[in-house]
C-alpha positions in Angstrom: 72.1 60.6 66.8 74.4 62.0 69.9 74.7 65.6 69.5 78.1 66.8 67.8 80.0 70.1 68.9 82.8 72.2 67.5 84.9 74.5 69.6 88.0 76.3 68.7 91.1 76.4 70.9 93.0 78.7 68.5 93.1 79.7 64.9 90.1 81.6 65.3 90.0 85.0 63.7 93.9 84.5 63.8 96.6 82.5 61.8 98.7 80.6 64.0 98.2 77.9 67.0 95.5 76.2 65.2 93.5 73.5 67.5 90.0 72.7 67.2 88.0 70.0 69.3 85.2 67.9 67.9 82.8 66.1 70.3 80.2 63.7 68.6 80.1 61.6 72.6 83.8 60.8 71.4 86.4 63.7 71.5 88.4 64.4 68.2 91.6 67.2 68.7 91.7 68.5 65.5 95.9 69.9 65.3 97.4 71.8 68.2 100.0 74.3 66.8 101.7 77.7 68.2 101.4 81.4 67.3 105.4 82.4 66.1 105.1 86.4 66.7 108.6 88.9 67.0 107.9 89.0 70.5 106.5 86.0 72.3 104.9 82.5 71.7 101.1 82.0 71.4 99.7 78.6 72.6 95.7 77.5 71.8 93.4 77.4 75.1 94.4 74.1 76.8 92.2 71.0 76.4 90.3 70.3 79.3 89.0 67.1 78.4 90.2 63.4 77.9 90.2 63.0 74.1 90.1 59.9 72.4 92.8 61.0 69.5 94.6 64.0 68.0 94.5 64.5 64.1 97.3 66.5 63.0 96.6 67.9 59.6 100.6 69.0 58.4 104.0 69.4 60.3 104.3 73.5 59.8 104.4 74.3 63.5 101.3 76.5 63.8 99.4 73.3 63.1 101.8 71.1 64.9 104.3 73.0 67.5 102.1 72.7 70.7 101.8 68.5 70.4 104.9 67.7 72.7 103.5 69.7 75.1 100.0 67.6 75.4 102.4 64.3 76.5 104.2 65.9 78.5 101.1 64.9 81.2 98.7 63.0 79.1 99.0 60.2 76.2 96.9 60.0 73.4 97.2 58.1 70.2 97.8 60.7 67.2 97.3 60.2 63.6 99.3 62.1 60.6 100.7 60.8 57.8 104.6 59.5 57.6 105.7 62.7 56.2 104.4 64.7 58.8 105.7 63.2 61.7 109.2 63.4 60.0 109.2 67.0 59.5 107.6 68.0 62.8 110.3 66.0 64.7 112.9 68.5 62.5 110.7 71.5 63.6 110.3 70.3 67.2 114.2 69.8 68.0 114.9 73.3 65.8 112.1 74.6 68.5 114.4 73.5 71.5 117.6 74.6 70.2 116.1 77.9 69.3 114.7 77.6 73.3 118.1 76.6 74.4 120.1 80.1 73.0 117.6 82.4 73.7 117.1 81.3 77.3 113.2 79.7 77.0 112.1 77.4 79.2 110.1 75.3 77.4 107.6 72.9 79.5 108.5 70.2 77.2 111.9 68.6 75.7 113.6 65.3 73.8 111.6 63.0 76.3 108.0 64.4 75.0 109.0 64.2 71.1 109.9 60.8 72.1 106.9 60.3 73.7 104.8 61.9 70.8 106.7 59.6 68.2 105.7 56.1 70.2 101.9 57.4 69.8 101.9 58.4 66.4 99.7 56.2 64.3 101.0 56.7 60.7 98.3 56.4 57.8 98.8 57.6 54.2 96.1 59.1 51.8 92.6 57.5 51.0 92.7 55.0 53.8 89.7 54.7 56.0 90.3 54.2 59.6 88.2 53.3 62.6 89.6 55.5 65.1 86.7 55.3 67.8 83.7 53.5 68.7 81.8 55.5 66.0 84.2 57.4 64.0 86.1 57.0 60.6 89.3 59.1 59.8 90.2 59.1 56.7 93.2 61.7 54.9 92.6 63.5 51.5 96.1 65.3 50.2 95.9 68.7 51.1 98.6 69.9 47.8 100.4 72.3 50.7 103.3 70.7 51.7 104.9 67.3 51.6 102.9 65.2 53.9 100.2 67.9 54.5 96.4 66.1 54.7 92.9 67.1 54.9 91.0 64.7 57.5 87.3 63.8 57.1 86.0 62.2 60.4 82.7 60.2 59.7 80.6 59.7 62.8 76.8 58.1 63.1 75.5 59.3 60.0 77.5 62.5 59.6 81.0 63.9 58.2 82.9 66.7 58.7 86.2 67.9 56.4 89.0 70.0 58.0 90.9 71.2 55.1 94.3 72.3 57.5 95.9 74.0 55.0 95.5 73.4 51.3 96.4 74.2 48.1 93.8 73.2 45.1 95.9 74.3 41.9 99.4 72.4 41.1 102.1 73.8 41.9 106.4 72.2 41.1 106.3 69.8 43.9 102.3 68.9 44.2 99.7 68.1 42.1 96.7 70.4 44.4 94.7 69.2 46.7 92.7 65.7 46.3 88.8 67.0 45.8 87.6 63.5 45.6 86.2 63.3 49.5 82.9 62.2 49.0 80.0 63.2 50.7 80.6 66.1 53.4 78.4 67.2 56.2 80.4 70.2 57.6 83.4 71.8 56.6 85.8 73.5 58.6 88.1 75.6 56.3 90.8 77.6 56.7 90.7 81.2 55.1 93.7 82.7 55.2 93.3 84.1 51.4 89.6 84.3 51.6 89.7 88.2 50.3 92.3 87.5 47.6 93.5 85.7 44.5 96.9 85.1 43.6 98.6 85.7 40.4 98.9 82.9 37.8 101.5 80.3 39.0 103.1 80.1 35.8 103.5 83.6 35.9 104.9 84.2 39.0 107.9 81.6 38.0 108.4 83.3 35.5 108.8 86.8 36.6 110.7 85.1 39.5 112.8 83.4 37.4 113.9 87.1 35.6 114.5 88.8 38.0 117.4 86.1 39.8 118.6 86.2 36.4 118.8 90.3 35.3 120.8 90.3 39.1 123.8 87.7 37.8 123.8 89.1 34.4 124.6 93.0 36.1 127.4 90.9 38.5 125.3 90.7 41.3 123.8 87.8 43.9 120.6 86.8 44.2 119.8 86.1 48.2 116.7 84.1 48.4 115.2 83.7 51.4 113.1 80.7 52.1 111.0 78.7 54.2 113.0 75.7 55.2 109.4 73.4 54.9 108.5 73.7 50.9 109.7 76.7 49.5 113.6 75.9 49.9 112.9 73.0 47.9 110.0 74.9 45.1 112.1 77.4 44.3 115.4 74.9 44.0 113.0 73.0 41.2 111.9 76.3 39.5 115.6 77.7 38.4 116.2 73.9 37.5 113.2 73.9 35.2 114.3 77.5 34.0 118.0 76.7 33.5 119.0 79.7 35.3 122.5 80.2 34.6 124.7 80.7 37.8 126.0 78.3 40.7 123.3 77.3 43.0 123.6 77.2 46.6 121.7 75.5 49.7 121.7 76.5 53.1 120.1 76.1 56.5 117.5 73.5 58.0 116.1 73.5 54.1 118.6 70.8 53.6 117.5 68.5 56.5 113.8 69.0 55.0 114.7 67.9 51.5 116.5 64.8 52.6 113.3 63.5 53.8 110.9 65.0 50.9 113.2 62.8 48.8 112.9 59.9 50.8 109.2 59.6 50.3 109.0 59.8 46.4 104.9 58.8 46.1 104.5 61.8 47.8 106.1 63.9 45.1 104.7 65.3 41.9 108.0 64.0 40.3 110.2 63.2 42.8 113.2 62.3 39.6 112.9 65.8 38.8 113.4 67.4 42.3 116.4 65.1 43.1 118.2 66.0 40.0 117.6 69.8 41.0 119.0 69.6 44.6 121.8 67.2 43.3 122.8 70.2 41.2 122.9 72.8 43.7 126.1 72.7 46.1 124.8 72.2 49.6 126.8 74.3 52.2 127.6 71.9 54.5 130.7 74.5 56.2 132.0 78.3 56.5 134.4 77.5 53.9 131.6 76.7 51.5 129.5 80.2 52.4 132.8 82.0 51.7 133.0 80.8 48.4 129.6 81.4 47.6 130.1 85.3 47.9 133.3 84.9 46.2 131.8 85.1 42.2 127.5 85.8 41.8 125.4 83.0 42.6 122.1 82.1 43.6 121.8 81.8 47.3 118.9 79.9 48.8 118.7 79.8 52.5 116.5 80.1 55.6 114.7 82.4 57.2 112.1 82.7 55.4 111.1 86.1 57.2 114.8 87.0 58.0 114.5 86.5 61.8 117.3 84.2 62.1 119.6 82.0 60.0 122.5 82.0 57.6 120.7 84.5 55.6 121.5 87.2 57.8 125.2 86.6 57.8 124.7 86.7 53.7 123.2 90.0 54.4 125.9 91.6 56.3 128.1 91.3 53.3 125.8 91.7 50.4 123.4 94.7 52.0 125.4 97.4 50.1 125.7 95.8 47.2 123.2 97.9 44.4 123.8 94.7 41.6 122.4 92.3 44.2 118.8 91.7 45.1 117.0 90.0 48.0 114.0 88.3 46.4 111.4 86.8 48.8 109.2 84.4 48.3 106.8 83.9 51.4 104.8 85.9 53.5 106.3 88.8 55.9 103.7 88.6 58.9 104.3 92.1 61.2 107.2 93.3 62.6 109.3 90.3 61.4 112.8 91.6 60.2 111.3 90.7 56.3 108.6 92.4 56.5 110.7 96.0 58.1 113.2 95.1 55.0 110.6 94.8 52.4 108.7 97.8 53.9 111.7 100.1 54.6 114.7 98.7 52.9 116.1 98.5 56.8 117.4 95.4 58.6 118.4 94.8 62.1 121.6 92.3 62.7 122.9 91.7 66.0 121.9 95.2 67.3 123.1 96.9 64.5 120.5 99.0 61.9 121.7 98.2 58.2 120.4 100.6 54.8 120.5 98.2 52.4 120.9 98.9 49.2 120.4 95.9 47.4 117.2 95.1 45.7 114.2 94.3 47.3 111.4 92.1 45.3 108.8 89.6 46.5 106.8 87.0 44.9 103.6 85.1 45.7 104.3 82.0 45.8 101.8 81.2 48.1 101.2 77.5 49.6 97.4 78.3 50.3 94.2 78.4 48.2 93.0 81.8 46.9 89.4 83.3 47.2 88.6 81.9 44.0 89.9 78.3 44.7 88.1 77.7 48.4 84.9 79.0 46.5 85.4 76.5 44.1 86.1 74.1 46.6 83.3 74.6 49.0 80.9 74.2 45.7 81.9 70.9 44.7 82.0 69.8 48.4 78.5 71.2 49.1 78.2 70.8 52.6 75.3 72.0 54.8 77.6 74.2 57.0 81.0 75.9 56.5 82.8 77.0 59.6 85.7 79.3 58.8 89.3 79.3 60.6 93.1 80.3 60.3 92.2 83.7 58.6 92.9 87.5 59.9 89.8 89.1 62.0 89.6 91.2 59.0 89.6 88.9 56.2 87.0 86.0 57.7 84.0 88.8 57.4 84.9 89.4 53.5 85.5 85.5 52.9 81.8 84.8 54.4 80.3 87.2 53.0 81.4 85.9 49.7 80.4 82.5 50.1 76.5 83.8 50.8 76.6 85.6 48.4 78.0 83.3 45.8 76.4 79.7 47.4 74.0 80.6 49.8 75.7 78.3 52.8 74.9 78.9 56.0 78.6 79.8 57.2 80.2 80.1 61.0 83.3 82.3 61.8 84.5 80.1 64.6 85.2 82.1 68.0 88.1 80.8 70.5 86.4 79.2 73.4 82.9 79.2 71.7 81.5 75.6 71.3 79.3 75.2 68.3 76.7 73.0 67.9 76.7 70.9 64.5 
């Protein structure tokens, strides 16, 4: 059999601008995202090679961001699932307007998403396809968000799994990730929970779902910020489910992102459900609507997720000093983000100005990725002969491998950027 190699371009010993090449004689790119930081933007070491296809695993834009960029020179047929493509075209023209008012020159624009769009070969779950001369793709639902797939590439006698980002256990919108992939040769997983669990589900909802509603019943508002891929939409289903009491509203790029969730219902855990629970809410569509919003307490959910941009911060500047109120988040804060300084300090910058906010300050895990205890559950009922870990921090890959000797004995990589590996 032709020898088979693994190298990582990023999302090694990192989260963020995952891309990963396989070579089995034909070259595989395995996603080709960014690294979002408070300062700059991170890109994975560039591909030096022809490649005979890219495989993009979800839309979120550290698995997807860097993809205009590779036709802005070069043209390569790329396969994701329908979903996918639609949100990452919403992410990629948010990415240039961003550019656009801060001043970014970005090396790519509407000609490249264009571009990117004619190449895109669409395929939905559990549909083999001959991609190469030798290799099979084939896409498992990954449970993270709408769309979001785990690809198995079957070459010569020999498979390897990339699990992108996954979620095993259900959660509102998803019924987990598919673990139905057959027999595996290598795995390539990510890890960015691999030295943690995460509370029951069930539990977090409901905790959540208190603590919105202890802020109306003491006259308050409850400012939710969200991710505007998933969580908008999650936490819109949860206070329908609960019956929360209070007007709901919708606001930002989450609203663009749940018009196409709802046009690809088969995709859904119940898609009747969902679109009942956004119909509800009133979607601010104007300033006239975010005034009335503040005018009696409601339930706000908006983007940012991390506070760095967004109509939440204009929410903010009103609400900050209000003691009744609470800002509840429900994602991640990575470092020196403006949510992670609020939920650390109670402190908030806003167009140059340094707020004390007095409001509440809570967070929930409402995490999109598998925990410790799901990937080892995973990896067991997979049993492949190698396990190559990615998309985890430098500090939590060590733990995460050291677990999976210990607990299943398999030989296990911690992939290094520019490091090829042989399979």
């Amino acid at each position: 059999m032709q020898s088979a190699y693994l190298t990582g371009l990023g999302g090694c010993q990192e989260v963020g601008r995952s891309s990963f090449l396989l070579d089995f004689g034909e070259k595989i790119l395995f996603d080709d995202g960014v690294k979002l930081t408070p300062k700059d933007t991170q890109y994975p070491l560039p591909v030096k090679t022809n490649l005979d296809g890219i495989v993009i695993s979800h839309a979120h834009l550290d698995h997807s961001g860097n993809l205009p960029h590779l036709f802005a020179e070069s043209n390569f047929l790329t396969y994701l699932t329908p979903p996918t493509l639609d949100i990452a075209k919403i992410l990629w023209f948010d990415t240039l307007k961003i550019a656009g008012f801060e001043g970014i020159d970005l090396d790519w624009g509407e000609n490249e998403i264009k571009k990117t769009e004619r190449y895109a070969f669409q395929t939905p779950y559990r549909r083999p396809l001959g991609i190469t001369k030798s290799g099979t793709l084939e896409f498992f639902d990954a449970g993270h968000i709408i769309g979001s797939a785990m690809p198995k590439i079957s070459f010569g006698e020999k498979s390897l799994l990339y699990t992108g980002d996954f979620k095993k256990e259900e959660t509102r919108l998803f019924n987990g990730a598919d673990m139905n992939v057959g027999n595996i040769d290598y795995l390539m997983i990510e890890s960015t929970y691999g030295d943690r669990n995460h509370p029951p589900r069930k539990e977090v909802e409901r905790l959540f779902v208190e603590e919105v509603q202890d802020t109306i019943d003491r006259g308050g508002w409850a400012l939710i910020p969200a991710f505007a891929v998933g969580r908008s939409q999650e936490i819109i289903d949860i206070l329908a489910e609960y019956k929360v009491n209070a007007p709901i509203y919708l606001d930002g790029m989450c609203q663009k992102v749940a018009r196409v969730m709802l046009s690809y219902p088969k995709y859904l855990k119940d898609h009747k459900f969902l679109k009942r629970a956004l119909e509800s809410a009133v979607w601010v569509t104007r300033q006239s609507f975010r005034k009335k919003a503040l005018k009696q307490p409601s339930i706000i959910v908006t983007t940012a997720g991390m506070l760095q941009g967004g109509p939440v911060l204009n929410y903010l500047k009103t609400l900050y000093k209000d003691e009744n109120s609470s800002v509840i988040l429900t994602g991640y804060q990575v470092e020196e983000t403006k949510g992670r300084r609020l939920m650390e300090t109670k402190r908030i910058e806003i167009d140059g100005e340094d707020y004390a906010v007095r409001a509440k300050v809570e967070k929930f895990d409402f995490s999109a990725h598998a925990s410790q205890r799901e990937m080892l559950e995973s990896i067991k009922k997979w049993s492949p002969s190698m396990v190559f870990l990615v998309h985890g921090d430098k500090d939590v890959m060590p733990v995460f491998k050291d677990k999976i000797t210990e607990e299943l004995g398999i030989d296990t990589t911690i992939l290094e950027q520019g490091k090829k590996i042989a399979l």
